[in-house]
C-alpha positions as CSV (number, residue, x, y, z in Angstrom):
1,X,66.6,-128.1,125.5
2,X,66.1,-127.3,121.6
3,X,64.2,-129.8,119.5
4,X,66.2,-130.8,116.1
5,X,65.0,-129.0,113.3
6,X,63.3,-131.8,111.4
7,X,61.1,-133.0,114.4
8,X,57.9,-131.7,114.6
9,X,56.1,-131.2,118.1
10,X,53.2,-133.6,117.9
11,X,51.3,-130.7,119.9
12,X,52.1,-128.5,117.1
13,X,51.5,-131.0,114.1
14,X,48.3,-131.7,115.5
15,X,47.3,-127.9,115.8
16,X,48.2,-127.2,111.9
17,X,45.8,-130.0,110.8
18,X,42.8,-128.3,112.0
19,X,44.3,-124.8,113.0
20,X,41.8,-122.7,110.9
21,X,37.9,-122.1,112.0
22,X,36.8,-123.7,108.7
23,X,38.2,-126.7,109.7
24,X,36.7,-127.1,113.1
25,X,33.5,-126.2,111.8
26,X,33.7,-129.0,109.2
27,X,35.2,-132.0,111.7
28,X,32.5,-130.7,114.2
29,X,29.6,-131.3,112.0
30,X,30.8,-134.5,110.6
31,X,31.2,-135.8,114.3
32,X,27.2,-136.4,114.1
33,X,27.9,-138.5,110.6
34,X,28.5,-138.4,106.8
35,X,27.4,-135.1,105.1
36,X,27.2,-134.4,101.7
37,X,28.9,-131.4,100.3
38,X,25.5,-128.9,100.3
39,X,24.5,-130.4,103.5
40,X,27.8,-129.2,104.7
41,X,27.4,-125.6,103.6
42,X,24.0,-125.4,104.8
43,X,24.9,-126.4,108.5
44,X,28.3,-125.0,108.7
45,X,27.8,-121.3,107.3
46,X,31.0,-121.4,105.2
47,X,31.2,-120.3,101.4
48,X,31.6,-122.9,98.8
49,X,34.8,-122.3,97.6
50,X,36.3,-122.3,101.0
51,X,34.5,-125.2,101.7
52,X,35.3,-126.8,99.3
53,X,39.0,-126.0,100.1
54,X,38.9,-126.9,103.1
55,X,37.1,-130.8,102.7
56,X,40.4,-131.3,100.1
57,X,43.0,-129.7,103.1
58,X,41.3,-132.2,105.4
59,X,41.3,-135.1,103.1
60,X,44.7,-134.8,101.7
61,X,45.5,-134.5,105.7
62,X,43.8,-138.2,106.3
63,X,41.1,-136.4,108.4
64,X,38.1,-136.6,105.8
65,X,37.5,-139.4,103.7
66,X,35.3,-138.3,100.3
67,X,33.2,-140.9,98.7
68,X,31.5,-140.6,95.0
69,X,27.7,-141.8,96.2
70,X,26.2,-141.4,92.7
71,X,27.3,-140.3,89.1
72,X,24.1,-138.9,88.3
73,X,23.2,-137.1,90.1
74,X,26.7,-136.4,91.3
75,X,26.4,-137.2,94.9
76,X,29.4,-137.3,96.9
77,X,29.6,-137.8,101.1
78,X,32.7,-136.8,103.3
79,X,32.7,-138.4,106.4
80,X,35.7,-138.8,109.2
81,X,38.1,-141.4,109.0
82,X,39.6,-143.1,112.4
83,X,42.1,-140.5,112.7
84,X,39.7,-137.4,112.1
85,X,37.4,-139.6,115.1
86,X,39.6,-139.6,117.4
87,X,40.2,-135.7,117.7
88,X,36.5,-135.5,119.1
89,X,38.4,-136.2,122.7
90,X,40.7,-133.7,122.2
91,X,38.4,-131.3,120.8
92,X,35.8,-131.9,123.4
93,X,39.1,-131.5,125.8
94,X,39.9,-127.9,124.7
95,X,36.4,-126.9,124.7
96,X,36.2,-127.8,128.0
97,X,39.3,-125.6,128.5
98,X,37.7,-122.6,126.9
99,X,34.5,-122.7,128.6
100,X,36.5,-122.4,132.1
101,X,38.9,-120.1,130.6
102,X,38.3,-117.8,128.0
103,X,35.8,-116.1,130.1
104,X,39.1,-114.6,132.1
105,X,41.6,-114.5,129.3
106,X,39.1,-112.1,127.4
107,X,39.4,-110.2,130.9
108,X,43.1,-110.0,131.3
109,X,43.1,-109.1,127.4
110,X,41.0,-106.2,127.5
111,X,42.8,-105.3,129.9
112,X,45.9,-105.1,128.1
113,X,44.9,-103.1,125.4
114,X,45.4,-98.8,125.0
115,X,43.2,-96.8,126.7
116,X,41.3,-99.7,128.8
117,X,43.8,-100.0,131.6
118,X,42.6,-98.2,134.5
119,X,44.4,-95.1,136.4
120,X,47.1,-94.7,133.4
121,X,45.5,-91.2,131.9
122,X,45.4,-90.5,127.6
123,X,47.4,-88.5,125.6
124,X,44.9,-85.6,124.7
């Protein structure tokens, strides 16, 4: 049966809020608590101005709340708000998946690609 148009799978809604690697890495580290911006790029890796992209993706999405600590020094801390909480179930959830999983799907990929699959001989 087709869905209508204008209703979203909540599977697929929920996959576009945190869809890119950036992302994770950000809700991941603010699982353990608030984090101020630098503290942020220090522990997750990424660049600044992605970072910084990505806290205003995730805020704008309800998933990070920003607060202004200090005006001087500017000081501000992101931290997750209920919604941006309660993926830590569902994150834990797939992780578990991949752990069992990806191990075999990297497999069966490999497989799949040109001139790994065995017996079929190359064009020389």
């Amino acid at each position: 049966m087709k869905e209508p148009a204008n209703e979203t799978c909540p599977v697929v809604g929920a996959i576009k809020s945190i869809v890119t690697e950036s992302r994770l890495l950000v809700v991941r580290h603010l699982f353990t608590g608030p984090k101020g911006f630098n503290e942020l790029l220090r522990v997750s890796g990424i660049n600044s101005k992605t970072l910084s992209a990505t806290l205003k993706f995730l805020e704008d999405y309800g998933i990070v709340d920003r607060k202004v600590v200090s005006t001087r020094p500017f000081l501000v801390q992101y931290s997750l708000t209920q919604a941006g909480l309660e993926l830590k179930s569902a994150l834990e959830a797939l992780g578990k998946w991949g752990v069992k999983w990806l191990p075999q799907l990297n497999r069966n990929e490999a497989r799949d690609e040109p001139g790994l699959a065995p017996n079929i001989p190359t064009r020389q």
